[in-house]
C-alpha positions in Angstrom: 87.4 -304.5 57.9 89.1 -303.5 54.2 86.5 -301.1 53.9 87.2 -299.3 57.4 90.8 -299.7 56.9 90.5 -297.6 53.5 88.4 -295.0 54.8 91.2 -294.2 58.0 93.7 -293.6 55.4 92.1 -290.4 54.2 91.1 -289.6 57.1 94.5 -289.3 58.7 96.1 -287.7 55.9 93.5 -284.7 56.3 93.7 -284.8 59.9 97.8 -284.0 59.0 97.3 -281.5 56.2 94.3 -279.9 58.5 97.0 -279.2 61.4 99.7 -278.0 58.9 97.6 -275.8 57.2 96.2 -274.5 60.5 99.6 -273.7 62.3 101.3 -272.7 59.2 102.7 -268.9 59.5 103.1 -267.0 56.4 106.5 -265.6 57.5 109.2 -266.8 55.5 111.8 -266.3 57.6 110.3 -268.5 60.7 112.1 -271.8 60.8 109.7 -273.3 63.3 107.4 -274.7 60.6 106.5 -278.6 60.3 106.9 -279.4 57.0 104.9 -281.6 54.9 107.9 -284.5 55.0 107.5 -284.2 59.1 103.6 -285.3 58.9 104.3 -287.5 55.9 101.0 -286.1 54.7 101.2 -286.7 50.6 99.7 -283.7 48.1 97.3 -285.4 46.0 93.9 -284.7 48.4 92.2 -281.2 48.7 91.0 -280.8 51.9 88.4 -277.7 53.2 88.5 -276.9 56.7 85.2 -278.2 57.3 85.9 -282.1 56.6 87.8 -281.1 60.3 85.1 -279.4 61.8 84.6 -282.5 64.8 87.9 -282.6 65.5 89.0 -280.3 68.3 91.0 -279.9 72.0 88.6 -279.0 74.2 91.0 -277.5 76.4 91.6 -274.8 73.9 88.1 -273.8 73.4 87.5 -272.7 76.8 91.3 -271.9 78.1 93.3 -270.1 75.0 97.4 -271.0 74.7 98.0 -267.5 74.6 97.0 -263.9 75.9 98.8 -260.5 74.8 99.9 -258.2 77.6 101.1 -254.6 77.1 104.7 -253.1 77.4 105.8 -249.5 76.7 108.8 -249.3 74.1 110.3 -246.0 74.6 113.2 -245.4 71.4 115.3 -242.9 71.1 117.9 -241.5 68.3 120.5 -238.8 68.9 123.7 -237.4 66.3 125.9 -236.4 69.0 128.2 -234.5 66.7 131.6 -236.8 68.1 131.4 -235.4 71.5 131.6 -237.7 74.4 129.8 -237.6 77.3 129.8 -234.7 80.5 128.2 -234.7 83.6 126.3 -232.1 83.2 124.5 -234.3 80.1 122.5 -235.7 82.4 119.8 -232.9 82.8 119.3 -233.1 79.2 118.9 -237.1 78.9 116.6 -236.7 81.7 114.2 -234.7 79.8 115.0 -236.6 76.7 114.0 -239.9 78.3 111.0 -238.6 79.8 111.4 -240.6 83.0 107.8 -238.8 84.1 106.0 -241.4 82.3 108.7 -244.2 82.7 108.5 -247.0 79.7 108.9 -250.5 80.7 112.4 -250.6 77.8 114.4 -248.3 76.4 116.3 -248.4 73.4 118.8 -245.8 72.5 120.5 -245.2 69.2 123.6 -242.6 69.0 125.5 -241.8 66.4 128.8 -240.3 65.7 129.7 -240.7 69.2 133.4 -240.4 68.1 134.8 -238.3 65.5 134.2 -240.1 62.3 138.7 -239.4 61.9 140.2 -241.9 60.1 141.9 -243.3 63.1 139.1 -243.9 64.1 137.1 -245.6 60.9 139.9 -247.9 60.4 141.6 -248.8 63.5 140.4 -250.9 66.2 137.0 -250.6 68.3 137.8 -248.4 71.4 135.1 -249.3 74.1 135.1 -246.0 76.3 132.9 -243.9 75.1 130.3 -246.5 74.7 131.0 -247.7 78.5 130.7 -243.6 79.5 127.6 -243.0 77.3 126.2 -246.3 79.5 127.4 -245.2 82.8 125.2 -241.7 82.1 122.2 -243.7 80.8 122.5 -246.3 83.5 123.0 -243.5 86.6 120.2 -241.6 84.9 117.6 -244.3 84.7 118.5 -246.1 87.8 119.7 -242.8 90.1 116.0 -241.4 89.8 114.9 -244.5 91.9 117.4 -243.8 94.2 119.6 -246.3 93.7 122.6 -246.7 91.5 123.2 -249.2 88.8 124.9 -252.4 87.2 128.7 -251.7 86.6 129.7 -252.6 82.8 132.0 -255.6 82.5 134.1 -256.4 79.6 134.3 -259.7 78.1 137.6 -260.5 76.7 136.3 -264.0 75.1 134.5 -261.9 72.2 135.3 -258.7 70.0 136.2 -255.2 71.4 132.9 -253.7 69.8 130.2 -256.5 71.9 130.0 -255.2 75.0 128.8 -257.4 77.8 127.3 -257.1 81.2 127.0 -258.8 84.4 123.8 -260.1 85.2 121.9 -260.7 88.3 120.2 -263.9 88.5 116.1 -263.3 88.3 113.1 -265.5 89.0 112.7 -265.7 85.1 116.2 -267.0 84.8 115.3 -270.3 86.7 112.2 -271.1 84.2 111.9 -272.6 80.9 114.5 -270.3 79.2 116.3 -267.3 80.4 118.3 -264.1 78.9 120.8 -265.4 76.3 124.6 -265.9 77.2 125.5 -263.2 74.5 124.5 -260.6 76.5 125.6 -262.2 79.9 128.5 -263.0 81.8 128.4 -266.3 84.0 128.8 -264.8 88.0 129.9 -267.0 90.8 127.9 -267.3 93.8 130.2 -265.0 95.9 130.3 -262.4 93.1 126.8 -262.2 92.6 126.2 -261.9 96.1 128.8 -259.0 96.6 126.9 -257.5 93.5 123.5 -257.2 95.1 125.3 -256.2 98.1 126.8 -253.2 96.7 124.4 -252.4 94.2 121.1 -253.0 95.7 117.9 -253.2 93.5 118.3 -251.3 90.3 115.3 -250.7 88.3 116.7 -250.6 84.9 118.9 -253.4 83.4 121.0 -253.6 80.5 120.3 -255.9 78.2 122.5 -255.2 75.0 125.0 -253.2 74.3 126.6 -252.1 70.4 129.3 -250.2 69.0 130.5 -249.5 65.2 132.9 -247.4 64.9 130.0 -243.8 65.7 127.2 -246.0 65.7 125.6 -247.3 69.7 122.6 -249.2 70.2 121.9 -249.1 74.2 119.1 -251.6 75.1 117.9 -251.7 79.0 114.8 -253.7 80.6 112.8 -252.7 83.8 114.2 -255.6 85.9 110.9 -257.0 87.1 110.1 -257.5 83.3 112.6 -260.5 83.9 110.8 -261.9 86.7 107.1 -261.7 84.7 108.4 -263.2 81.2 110.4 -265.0 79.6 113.5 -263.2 77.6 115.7 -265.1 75.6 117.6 -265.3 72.4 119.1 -261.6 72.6 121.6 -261.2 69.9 123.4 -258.4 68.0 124.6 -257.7 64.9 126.2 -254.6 62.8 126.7 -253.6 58.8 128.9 -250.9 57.7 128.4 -249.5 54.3 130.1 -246.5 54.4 133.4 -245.6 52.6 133.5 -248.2 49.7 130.5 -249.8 50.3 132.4 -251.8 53.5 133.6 -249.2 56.4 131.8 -248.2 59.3 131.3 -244.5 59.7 127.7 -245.5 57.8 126.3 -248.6 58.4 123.8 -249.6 61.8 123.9 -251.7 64.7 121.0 -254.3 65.6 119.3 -255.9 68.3 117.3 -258.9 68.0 115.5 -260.5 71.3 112.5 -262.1 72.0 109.8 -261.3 75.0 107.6 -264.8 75.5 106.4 -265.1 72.3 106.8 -261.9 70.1 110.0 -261.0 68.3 111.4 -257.5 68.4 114.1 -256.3 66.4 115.9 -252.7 66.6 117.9 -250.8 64.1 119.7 -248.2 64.9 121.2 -246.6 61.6 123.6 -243.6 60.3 123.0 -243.2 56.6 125.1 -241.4 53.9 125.2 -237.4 54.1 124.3 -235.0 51.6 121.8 -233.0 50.0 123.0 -233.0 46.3 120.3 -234.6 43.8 120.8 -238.4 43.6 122.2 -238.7 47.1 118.2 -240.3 48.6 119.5 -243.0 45.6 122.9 -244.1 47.7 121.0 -243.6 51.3 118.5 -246.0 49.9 120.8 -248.4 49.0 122.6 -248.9 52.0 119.0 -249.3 53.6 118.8 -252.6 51.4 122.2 -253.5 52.4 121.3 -253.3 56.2 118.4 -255.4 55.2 120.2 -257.4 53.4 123.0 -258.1 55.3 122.4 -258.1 59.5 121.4 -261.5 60.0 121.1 -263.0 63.7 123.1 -266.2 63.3 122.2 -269.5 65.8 124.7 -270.7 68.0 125.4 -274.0 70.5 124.6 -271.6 73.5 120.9 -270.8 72.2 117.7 -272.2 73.4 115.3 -274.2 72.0 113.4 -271.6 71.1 113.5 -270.8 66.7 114.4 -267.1 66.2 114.3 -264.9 63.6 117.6 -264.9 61.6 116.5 -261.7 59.3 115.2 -258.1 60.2 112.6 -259.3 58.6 111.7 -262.1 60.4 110.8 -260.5 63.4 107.2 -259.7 64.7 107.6 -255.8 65.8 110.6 -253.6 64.1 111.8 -250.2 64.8 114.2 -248.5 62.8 116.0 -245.5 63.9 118.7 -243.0 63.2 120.0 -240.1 61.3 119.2 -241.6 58.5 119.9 -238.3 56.5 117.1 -237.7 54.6 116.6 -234.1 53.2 113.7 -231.7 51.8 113.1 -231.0 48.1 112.8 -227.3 48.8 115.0 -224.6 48.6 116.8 -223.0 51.6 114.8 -219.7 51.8 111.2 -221.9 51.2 112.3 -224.7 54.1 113.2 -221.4 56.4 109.9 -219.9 55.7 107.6 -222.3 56.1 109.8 -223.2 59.4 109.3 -219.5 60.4 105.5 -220.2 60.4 105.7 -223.6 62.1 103.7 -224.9 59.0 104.8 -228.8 59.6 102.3 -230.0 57.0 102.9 -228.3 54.1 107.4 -228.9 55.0 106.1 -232.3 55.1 104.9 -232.5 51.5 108.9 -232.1 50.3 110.0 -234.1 52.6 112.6 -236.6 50.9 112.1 -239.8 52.9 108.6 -239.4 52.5 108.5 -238.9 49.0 111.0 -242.1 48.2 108.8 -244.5 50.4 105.5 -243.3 47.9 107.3 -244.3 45.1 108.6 -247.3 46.4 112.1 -246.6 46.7 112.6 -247.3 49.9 110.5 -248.7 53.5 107.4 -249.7 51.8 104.6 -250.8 54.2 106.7 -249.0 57.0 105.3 -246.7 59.4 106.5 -243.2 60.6 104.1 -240.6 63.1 103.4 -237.4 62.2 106.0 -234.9 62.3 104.7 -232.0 64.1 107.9 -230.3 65.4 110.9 -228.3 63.9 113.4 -230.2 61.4 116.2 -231.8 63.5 119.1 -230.5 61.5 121.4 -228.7 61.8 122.1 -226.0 64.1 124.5 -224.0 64.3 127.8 -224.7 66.4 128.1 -221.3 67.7 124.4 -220.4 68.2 122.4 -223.6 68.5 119.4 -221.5 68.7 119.3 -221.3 65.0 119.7 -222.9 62.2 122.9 -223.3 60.5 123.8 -221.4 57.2 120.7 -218.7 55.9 121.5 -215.1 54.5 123.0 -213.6 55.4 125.8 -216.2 55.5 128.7 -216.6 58.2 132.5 -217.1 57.8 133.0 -220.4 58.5 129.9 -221.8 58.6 128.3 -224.8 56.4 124.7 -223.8 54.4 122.6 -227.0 55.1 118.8 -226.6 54.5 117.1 -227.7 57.1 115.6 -231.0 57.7 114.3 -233.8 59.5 117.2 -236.3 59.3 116.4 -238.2 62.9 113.6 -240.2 62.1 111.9 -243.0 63.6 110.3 -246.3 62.2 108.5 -249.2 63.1 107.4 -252.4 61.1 104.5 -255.1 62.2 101.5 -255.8 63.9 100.5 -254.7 67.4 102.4 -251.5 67.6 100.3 -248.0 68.6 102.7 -245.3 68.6 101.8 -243.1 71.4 104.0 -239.9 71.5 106.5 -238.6 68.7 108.5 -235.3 69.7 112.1 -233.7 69.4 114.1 -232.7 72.7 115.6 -229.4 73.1 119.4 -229.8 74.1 121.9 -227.7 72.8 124.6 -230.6 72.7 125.2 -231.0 69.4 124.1 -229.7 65.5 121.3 -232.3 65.9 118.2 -232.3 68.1 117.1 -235.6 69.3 114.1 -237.5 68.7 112.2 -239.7 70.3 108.6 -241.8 70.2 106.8 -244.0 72.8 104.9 -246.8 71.6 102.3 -249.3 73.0 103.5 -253.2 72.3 101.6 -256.2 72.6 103.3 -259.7 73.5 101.9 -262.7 72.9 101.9 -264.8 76.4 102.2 -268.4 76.3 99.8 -269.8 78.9 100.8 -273.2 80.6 98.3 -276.3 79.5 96.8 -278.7 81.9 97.6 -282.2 79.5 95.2 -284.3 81.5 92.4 -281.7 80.5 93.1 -282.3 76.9 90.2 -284.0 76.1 90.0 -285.4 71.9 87.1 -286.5 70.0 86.7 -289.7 69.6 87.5 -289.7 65.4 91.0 -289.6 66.8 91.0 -293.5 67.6 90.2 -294.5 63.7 93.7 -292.5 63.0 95.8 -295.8 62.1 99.5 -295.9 63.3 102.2 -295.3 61.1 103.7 -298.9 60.9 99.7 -299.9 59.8 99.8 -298.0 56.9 103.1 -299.7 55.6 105.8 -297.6 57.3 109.0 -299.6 58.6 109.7 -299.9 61.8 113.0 -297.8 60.7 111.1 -294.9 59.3 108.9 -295.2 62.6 111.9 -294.2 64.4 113.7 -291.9 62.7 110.5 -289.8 62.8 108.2 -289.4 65.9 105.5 -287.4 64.2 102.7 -285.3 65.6 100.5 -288.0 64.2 102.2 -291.4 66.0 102.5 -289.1 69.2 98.7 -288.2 69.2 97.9 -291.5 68.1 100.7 -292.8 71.2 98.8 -290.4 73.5 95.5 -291.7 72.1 95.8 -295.6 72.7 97.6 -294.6 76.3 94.6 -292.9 77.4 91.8 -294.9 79.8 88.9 -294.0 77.3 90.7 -296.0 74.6 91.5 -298.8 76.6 87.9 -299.4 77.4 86.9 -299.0 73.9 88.9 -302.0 73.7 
């Protein structure tokens, strides 16, 4: 009996640092980790994966926890020169957003959507032209279905620059976790009865909403998406780095949510301006300062689901934006080779390009290829051409051109499908947009009485048999006492007895 009591010892600890080492994710930023403490599994034993090789669920052989299913991400950036929103806009988001092959989200960066005045750098957060610029996104997704969309409600509770909307309770709402309350406002029964009323079926929702002083993040969700999966922890979050280093006409907006079991996070940015040498140094910088600095805090109204507190932390990233990057090329050469339509060779001086090769900035990132006309900047009177060029114009700025609306992405199971520039005359900027191919991980649901466990499991000794008090035992209800729990429970063990 002493000798089969000394050989469970060992094998249990394996058993624990087997699991651990086999569910252990090399993100440092996930917090869902057991640690070692949790299986009370000591260091002192090497173990290879094969000492565990007749241990198994044979439920998960033959019926996986997960699947991936696809979604379409469409993301779009646009400088809109501090003009607000007209009617007649809509033709021109239409064909930006490329409703013909409708994504199943869209996420839509602007910047300078006010004047970046110093009224309006310093003072308070004026909602309004974030509420128009969703109104015309919002009619333009949901009028093309033929039926008109969710009117944006205030919260009062939180800052002027969150802005919330009212939500329409879904199928997905009533399961294991539902959209977070930061992007929700609580309904009663008569109002959101009234809603679908009046409103009907729209086919888009909004899901987040962001404003910093120019800088919008607009998120919005095919509504059936809510029915199929589970969306939760959707979150927000803003830097400014702009004048000294603190104020918000540079800086970006973020949001973080989470789709079953993948983790997207989007960044929608406004870097510094210029085209003097040294100027890719302080654009850089504040890149590490977003990075740095946007963190997605927990709170008492989350679920208990971990999620990522850091850009980093998240599965699939996109980062968008005029991020302001020039060409190293001077402003007859950049014309020329524009002239020709010679996108490759442009593309050899291009500045963000040449900083993320020498590791200054977005290593490991990923950008399509450019293969349309730099994005900047036209000229206000003629915005057929290209600001500046000989000969010059009274008035106007000389700005080479270049590709300063650029987007980004970061992690595993992204395919970019599509990367082009739109055409309106809006602004001085043209804006850009990609279309990418997402995979999200699917938790399947688990039939526990299928859960069938070798029988090693049963020489596992309990916790309070290997000298553990019975104050230890419940402070911590390990993986271990509940499999072994599970274990002695079960009518196979019973008859063993």
């Amino acid at each position: 009996m002493d000798n089969q009591d000394q050989n469970q010892k060992p094998r249990s600890k394996r058993f624990g640092k087997w699991f651990k080492r086999k569910h252990k994710r090399p993100d440092p930023y996930h917090l869902g980790e057991i640690s070692v403490s949790d299986l009370d599994v000591g260091d002192e034993d090497e173990i290879d994966d094969d000492d565990m090789d007749d241990v198994y669920v044979g439920s998960i052989s033959t019926d996986p926890c997960t699947s991936t299913n696809e979604l379409k991400i469409f993301v779009g950036s646009w400088n809109v020169a501090g003009r607000s929103p007209v009617g007649s806009l809509a033709v021109d988001l239409d064909e930006w957003l490329n409703l013909k092959d409708a994504a199943d989200i869209y996420v839509l960066g602007f910047q300078e959507i006010v004047p970046l005045k110093t009224r309006n750098v310093i003072g308070a957060e004026d909602p309004t032209e974030a509420t128009n610029w969703n109104l015309l996104i919002g009619k333009t997704l949901n009028n093309k279905y033929g039926c008109p969309w969710l009117t944006p409600i205030l919260n009062q509770n939180i800052s002027s620059d969150n802005y919330q909307y009212a939500s329409i309770n879904t199928d997905s709402e009533k399961r294991k976790s539902s959209v977070s309350s930061h992007t929700g406002i609580p309904l009663t029964d008569w109002a959101r009865a009234e809603q679908e009323k009046s409103f009907g079926g729209s086919k888009y929702k909004l899901m987040a909403s962001k404003k910093m002083v120019g800088v919008f993040i607009s998120v919005w969700m095919k509504k059936e998406l809510l029915r199929k999966y589970c969306v939760s922890n959707v979150k927000v979050s803003s830097v400014a780095c702009g004048i000294m280093g603190y104020l918000g006409n540079k800086g970006s907006v973020s949001v973080s949510l989470s789709i079953e079991g993948t983790s997207f996070c989007f960044i929608a940015a406004h870097l510094a301006s210029g085209e003097k040498k040294g100027d890719e140094g302080r654009r850089n910088h504040q890149v590490s300062e977003i990075f740095r600095r946007t963190c997605f805090p927990r709170s008492s109204k989350d679920d208990d689901n971990p999620h990522p507190l850091t850009i980093l932390g998240h599965d699939q990233i996109f980062w968008f934006g005029d991020l302001n990057y020039r060409l190293y090329l001077e402003d007859n050469l950049a014309r020329y080779l524009i002239k020709k339509h010679d996108w490759r060779a442009l593309q050899n001086f291009d500045q963000l390009r040449r900083e993320q090769e020498e590791g200054g900035v977005f290593q490991g990132w990923r950008e399509g290829n450019i293969e349309f006309a730099p994005t900047y900047k036209y000229s206000s009177s003629n915005c057929n051409r290209y600001s500046g060029g000989a000969p010059s114009r009274t008035g106007e700025k000389q700005r080479t051109p270049a590709w300063c609306d650029r987007i980004l992405w970061y992690g595993k199971g992204v395919k970019q499908l599509s990367y082009f520039r739109s055409e309106s005359k809006f602004s001085d900027h043209r804006p850009v947009s990609a279309l990418f191919s997402t995979q999200v991980e699917v938790m399947k649901s688990i039939n526990l009485k299928g859960v069938a466990i070798h029988p090693i499991l049963p020489n596992i000794v309990p916790p309070k048999q290997t000298g553990q008090t019975e104050t230890d035992e419940g402070a911590k209800s390990t993986l271990l006492s509940l499999i072994v729990k599970d274990m002695e429970l079960s009518p196979t063990h019973k008859k063993s007895l």
